[in-house]
C-alpha positions as CSV (number, residue, x, y, z in Angstrom):
1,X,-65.0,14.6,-73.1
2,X,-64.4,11.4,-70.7
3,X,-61.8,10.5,-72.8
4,X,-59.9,14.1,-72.6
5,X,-60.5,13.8,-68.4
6,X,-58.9,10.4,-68.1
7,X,-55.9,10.9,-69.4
8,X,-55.6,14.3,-66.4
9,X,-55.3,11.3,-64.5
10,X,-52.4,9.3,-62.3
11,X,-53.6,5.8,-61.6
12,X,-51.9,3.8,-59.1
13,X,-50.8,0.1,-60.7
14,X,-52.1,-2.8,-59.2
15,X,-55.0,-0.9,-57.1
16,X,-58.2,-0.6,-57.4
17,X,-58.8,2.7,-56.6
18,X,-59.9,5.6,-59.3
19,X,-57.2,7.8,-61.0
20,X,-55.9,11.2,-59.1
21,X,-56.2,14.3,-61.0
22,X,-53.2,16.1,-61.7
23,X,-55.0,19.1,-59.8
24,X,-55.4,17.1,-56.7
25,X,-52.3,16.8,-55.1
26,X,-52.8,19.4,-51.9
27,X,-52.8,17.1,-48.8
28,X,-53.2,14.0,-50.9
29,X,-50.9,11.1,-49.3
30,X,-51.8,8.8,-52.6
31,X,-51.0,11.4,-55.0
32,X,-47.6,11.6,-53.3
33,X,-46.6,8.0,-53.2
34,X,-47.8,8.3,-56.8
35,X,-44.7,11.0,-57.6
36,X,-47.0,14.3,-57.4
37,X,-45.6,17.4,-55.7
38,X,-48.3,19.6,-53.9
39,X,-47.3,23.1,-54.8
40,X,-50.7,25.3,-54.4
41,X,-51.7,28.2,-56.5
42,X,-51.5,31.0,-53.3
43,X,-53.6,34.4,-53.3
44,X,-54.0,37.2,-50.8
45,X,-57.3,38.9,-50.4
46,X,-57.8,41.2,-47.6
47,X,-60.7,40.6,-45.7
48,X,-62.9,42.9,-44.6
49,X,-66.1,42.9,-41.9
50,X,-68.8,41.4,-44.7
51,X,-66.3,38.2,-45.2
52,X,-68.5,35.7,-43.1
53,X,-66.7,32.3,-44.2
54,X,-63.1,31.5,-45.3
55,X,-63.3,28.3,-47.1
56,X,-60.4,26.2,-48.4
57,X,-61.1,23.5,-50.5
58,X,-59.5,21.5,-53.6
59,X,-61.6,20.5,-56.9
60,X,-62.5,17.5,-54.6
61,X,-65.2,19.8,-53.1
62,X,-65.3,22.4,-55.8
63,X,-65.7,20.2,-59.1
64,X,-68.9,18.2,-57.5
65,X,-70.8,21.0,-55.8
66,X,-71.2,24.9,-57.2
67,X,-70.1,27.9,-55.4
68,X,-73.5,28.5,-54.5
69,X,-74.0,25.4,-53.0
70,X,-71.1,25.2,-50.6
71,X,-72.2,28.5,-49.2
72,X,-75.2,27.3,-48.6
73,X,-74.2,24.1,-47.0
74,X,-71.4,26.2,-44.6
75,X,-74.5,28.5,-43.6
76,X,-76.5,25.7,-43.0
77,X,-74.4,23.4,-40.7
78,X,-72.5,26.2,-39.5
79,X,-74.3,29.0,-37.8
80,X,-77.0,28.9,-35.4
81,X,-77.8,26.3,-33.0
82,X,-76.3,23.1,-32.9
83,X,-73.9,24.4,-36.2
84,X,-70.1,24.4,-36.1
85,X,-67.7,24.9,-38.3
86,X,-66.8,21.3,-38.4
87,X,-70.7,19.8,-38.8
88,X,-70.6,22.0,-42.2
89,X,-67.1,20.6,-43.0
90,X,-68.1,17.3,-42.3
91,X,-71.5,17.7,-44.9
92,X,-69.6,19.2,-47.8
93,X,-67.1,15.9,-48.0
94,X,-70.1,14.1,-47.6
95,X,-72.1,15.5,-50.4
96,X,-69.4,16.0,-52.7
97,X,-68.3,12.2,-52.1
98,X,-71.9,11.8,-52.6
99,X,-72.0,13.4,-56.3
100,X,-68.9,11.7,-57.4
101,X,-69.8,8.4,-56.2
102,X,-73.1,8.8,-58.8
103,X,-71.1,10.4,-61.4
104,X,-68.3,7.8,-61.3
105,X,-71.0,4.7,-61.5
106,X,-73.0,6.7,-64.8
């Protein structure tokens, strides 16, 4: 429900920008000046030699693009010739900002 979503939302007064989730607050200078406190959910998973990719993201990233999808896009950018970490960082903002941008203008 659109409805139900908005109102999980700060929205700065007098700017026209879109609303902050309450769930977005890690390393989010808006949410900040908007009164939100960035305390994140932490968990501690042993890694072992199979872990391949450590990849720390908000719902920024996670609610526009699956799981599946992110791996992909991190094995993608990021191994083999030419692939960096950063080159894959750099293509999940994009596509995430991407699928936002057309699901904020439907």
């Amino acid at each position: 429900d659109d409805d139900a979503e908005e109102k999980l939302r700060i929205f700065a007064r007098d700017r026209d920008m879109p609303g902050c989730t309450l769930t977005r607050g890690f390393g989010d200078s808006m949410a900040k000046s908007l009164g939100m406190i960035a305390t994140p959910e932490m968990k501690t998973v042993p890694l072992t030699a199979a872990d391949r990719y450590i990849i720390l993201a908000t719902d920024g990233i996670f609610d526009a693009l699956s799981n599946e999808r992110v791996l992909e896009l991190a094995r993608q950018h990021g191994e083999g010739p030419g692939g960096s970490p950063r080159e894959a960082c750099l293509k999940l903002v994009r596509e995430a900002a991407e699928e936002w941008l057309a699901v904020d203008s439907r």
